[in-house]
N, C-alpha and C positions, 0 to 999 in steps of 0.2 A: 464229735459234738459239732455241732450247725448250727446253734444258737443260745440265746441266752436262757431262752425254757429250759432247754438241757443240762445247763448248768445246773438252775434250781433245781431240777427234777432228781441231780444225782444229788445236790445237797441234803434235799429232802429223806430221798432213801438211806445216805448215809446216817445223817442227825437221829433216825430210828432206830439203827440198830443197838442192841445192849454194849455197854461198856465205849459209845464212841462220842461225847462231849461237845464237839464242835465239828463242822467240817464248812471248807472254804472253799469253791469253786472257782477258776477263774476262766471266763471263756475268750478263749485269744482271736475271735472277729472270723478271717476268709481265710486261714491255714486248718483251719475246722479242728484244732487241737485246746487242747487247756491243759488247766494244772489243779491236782486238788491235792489240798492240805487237810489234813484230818487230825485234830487231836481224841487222844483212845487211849483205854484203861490196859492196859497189856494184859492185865489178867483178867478182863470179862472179853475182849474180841482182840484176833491176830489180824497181824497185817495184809497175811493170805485171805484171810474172810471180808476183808475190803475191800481187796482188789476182788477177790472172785462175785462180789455183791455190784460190781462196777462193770465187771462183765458180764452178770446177768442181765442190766440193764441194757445192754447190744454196745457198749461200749471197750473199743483195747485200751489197755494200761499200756503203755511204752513200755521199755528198758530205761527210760530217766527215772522211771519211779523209784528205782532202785539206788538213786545218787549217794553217794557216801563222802563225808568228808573227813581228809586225813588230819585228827589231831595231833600235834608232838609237844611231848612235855621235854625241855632238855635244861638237864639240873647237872649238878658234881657230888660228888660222896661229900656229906657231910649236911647237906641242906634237909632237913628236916621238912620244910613245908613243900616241897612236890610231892610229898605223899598226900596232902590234905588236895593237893589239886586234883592227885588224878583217883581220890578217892572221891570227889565233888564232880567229877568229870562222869564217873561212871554211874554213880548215884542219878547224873540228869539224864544219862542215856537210858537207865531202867525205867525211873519217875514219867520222862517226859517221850519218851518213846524216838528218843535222836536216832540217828542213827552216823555212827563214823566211825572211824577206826582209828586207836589212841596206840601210840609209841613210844617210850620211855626211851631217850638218849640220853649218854651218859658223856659227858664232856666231862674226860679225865686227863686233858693237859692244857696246857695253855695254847700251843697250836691247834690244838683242836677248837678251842676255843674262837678262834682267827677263822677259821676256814669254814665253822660253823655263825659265825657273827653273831655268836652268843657274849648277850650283855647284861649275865647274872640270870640265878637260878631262883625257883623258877623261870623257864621260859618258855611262855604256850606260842604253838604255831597253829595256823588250818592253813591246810593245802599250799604250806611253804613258806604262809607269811604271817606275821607276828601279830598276835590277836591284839596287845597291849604295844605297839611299839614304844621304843625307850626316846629320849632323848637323841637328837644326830650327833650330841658329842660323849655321848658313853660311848665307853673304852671295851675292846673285845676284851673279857677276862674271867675265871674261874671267880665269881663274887656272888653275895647275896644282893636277889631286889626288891623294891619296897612298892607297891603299888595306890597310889591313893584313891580311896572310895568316899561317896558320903566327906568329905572332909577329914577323914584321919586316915592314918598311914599302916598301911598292913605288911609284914611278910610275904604273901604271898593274894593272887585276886584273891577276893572273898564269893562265896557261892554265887549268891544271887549276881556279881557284875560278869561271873565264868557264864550264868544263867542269861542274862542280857546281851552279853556280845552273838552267842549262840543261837541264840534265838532270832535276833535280828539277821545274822549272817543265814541260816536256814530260810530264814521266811523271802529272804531275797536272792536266795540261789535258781 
């Protein structure tokens, strides 16, 4: 990509195809590369027919296209809501077309607890750091945590703020 026509020009193609919503081009100036963002129906066009629609235009896709971000959910026996999280978790990854890779840790002692610097369950991470961080004076321990959204207080994030962090963290990766 050499300019900002190009951008357009791939925006353009893409905005036409069935099932693809949105698409966001960004063109990064004298490294002649960019970034595009596409939002897409999973069930009317695949990601492969994007990319291959990007390189019919005379354009490569990198290997960043491919970025994944590691989620972890790390909870204790007994906590009932990491299941709502990482049922919320996977629901945006079909919905919204995320793409990352979700892990279930199981913090089943209290040292583990310490060495993982887990500060109650649920606990969401990406790529090793704490989506929600807690307070600096929670205590590492096998407890439940309460999340506040909107003004009242939840068990566990609620969809839409798992929706929000995600999204922003994606959009600026």
């Amino acid at each position: 990509m050499t300019c900002g026509a190009c951008a357009a020009g791939i925006k353009y193609s893409l905005e036409r195809m069935e099932g693809v919503q949105s698409a966001n081009v960004i063109f990064k100036g004298m490294s002649q590369e960019g970034e595009v963002e596409v939002k897409y129906d999973r069930k009317k066009v695949s990601k492969e027919q994007i990319r291959k629609k990007i390189e019919t235009l005379g354009y490569n896709v990198g290997k960043d296209a491919e970025k994944k971000m590691k989620i972890e959910i790390l909870y204790f026996d007994g906590c009932p809501t990491y299941k709502l999280v990482e049922k919320w978790l996977n629901e945006l990854r079909e919905e919204e077309g995320f793409q990352f890779e979700l892990e279930l840790i199981n913090v089943d002692s209290d040292e583990k607890a310490v060495q993982l610097k887990f500060t109650g369950s649920p606990t969401v991470r990406v790529n090793g750091e704490e989506l929600f961080p807690p307070s600096p004076e929670a205590p590492y321990a096998r407890t439940c945590r309460m999340f506040c959204w909107n003004g009242k207080m939840h068990g566990a994030p609620p969809r839409e703020m798992l929706h929000q962090k995600i999204s922003a963290l994606i959009k600026h990766s």
